[in-house]
C-alpha positions as CSV (number, residue, x, y, z in Angstrom):
1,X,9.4,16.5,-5.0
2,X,11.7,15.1,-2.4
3,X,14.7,16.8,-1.8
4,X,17.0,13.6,-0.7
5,X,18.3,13.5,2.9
6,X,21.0,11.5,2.2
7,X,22.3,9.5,-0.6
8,X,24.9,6.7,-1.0
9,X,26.5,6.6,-3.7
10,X,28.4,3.3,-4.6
11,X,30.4,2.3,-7.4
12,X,33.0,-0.6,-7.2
13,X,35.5,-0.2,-10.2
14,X,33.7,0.4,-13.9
15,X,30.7,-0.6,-12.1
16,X,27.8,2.0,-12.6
17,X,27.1,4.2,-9.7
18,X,23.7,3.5,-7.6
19,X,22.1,5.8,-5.5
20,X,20.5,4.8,-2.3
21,X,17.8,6.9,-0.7
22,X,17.1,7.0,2.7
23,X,14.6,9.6,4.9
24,X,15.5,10.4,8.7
25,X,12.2,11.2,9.6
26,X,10.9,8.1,7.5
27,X,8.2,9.8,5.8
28,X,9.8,8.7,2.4
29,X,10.5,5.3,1.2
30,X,13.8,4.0,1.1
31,X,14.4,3.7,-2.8
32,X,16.7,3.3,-5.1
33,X,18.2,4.8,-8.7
34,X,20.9,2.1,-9.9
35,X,23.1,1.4,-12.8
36,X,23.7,5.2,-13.8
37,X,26.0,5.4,-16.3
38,X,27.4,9.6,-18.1
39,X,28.6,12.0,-17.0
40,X,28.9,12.7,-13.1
41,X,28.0,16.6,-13.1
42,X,24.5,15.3,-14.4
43,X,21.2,16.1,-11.8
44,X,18.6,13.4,-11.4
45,X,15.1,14.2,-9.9
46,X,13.3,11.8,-7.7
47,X,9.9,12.1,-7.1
48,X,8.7,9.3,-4.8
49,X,5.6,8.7,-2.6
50,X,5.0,9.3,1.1
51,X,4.7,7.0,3.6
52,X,1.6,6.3,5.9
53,X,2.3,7.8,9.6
54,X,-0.3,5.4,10.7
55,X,-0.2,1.5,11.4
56,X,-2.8,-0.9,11.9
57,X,-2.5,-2.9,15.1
58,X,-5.0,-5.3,13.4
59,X,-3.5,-6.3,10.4
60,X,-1.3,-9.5,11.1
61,X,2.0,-9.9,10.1
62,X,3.0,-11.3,6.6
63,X,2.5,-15.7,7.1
64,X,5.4,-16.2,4.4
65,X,8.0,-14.0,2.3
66,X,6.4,-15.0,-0.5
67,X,6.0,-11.7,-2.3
68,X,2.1,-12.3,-3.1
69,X,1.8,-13.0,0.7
70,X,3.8,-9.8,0.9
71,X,1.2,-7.2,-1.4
72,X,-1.3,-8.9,0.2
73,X,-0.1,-8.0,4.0
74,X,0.1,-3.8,2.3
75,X,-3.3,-4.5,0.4
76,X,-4.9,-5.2,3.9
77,X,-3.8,-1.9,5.4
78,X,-7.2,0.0,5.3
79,X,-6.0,3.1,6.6
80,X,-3.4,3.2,4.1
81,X,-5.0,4.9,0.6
82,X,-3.5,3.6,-2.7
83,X,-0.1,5.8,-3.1
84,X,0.9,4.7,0.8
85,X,0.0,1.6,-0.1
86,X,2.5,1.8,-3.8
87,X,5.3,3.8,-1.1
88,X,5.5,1.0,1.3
89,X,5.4,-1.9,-1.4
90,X,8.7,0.6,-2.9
91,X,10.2,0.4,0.6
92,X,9.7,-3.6,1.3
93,X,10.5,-4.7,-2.3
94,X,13.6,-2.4,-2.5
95,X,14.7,-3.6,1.2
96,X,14.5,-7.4,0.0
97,X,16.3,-6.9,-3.4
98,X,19.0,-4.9,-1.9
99,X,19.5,-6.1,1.7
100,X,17.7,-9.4,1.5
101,X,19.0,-10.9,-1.4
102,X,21.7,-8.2,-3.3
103,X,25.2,-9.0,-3.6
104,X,27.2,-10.1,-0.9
105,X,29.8,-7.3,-1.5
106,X,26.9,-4.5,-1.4
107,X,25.0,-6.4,1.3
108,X,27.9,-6.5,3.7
109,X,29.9,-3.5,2.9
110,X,30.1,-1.0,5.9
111,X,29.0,1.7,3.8
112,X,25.5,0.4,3.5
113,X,25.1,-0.1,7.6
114,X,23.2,3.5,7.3
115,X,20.8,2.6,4.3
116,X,20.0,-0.9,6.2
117,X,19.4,0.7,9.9
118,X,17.3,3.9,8.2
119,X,14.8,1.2,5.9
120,X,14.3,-1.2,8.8
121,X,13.8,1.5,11.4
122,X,11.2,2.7,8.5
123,X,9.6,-0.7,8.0
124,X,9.2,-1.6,11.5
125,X,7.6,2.0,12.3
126,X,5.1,0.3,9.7
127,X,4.2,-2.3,11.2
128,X,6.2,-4.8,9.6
129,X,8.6,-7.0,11.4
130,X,12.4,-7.5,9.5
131,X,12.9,-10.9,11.9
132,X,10.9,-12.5,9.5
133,X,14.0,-12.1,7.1
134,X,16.7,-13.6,9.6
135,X,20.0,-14.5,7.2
136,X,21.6,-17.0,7.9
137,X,25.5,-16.8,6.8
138,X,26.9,-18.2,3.3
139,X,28.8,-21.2,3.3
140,X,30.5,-20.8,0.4
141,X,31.9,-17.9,-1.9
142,X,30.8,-20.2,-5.1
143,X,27.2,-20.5,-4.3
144,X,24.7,-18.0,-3.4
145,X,23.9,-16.2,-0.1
146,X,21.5,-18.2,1.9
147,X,18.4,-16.8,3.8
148,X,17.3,-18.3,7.3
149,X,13.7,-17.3,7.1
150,X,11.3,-18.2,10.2
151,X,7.7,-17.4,11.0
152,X,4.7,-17.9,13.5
153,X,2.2,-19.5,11.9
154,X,-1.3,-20.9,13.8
155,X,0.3,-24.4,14.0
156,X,3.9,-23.1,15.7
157,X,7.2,-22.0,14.5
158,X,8.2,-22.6,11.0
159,X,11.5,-22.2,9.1
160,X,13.1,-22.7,5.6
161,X,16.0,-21.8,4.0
162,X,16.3,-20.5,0.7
């Protein structure tokens, strides 16, 4: 069992609080417990997978963000056995649904500068490069955030917005 480095603990108004996990030594997947709801004197337990300390030099980077394209990039890492592979797939997926593509308000706020620096530094010790999720900024408070997102593929540069 992991005994948490450090936790941020967020809650904006009745909001329920969410708890996010990061490792200094990045041995640990950044992760996340949200939406907690009782009482606040409560304990909760974590148990959560390590990380590989190795990376593949020849396993290419992810072609897309698509998220199959994504497994498939952590299903290629050979040196990786099956619960390294399940730790960095934790790490990625929570990275994109938090810092990618979570709410403005939690995405920008100052408070979760830490968690962001501590799960890139912990993806790109992997192997995987962040770029490839370059945000580009929202043009409006009334639509959604908007993601800049730009490759190398065999043919040249390629970009989309989503």
């Amino acid at each position: 069992m992991l005994i948490v480095d450090f936790a941020l603990l967020t809650a904006f108004g009745s909001s329920p609080l969410d708890i996010y996990i990061t490792n200094p030594l990045y041995r640990y997947p950044g992760n996340t417990v949200r939406y907690l709801n009782g009482r606040l004197q409560d304990r909760v337990y974590i148990d959560v997978l390590q990380l590989s300390l190795a990376t593949s030099s020849n396993v290419a980077v992810p072609g897309s963000v698509q998220p199959q394209d994504l497994s498939q990039w952590i299903r290629n890492h050979s040196d990786w056995d099956d619960d390294e592979k399940d730790a960095v797939h934790n790490l990625l997926f929570n990275y994109i649904a938090i810092v990618v593509a979570g709410p403005e308000r939690l995405r920008l706020s100052k408070s979760m500068d830490k968690v962001r620096s501590n799960w890139e530094k912990a993806l790109e010790r992997l192997g995987f490069r962040i770029e490839i999720f370059a945000k580009a900024p929202s043009s409006s408070k009334s639509n959604p955030p908007s993601a800049q997102i730009s490759w190398q593929a065999e043919s040249g540069p390629v970009q989309a917005t989503l």
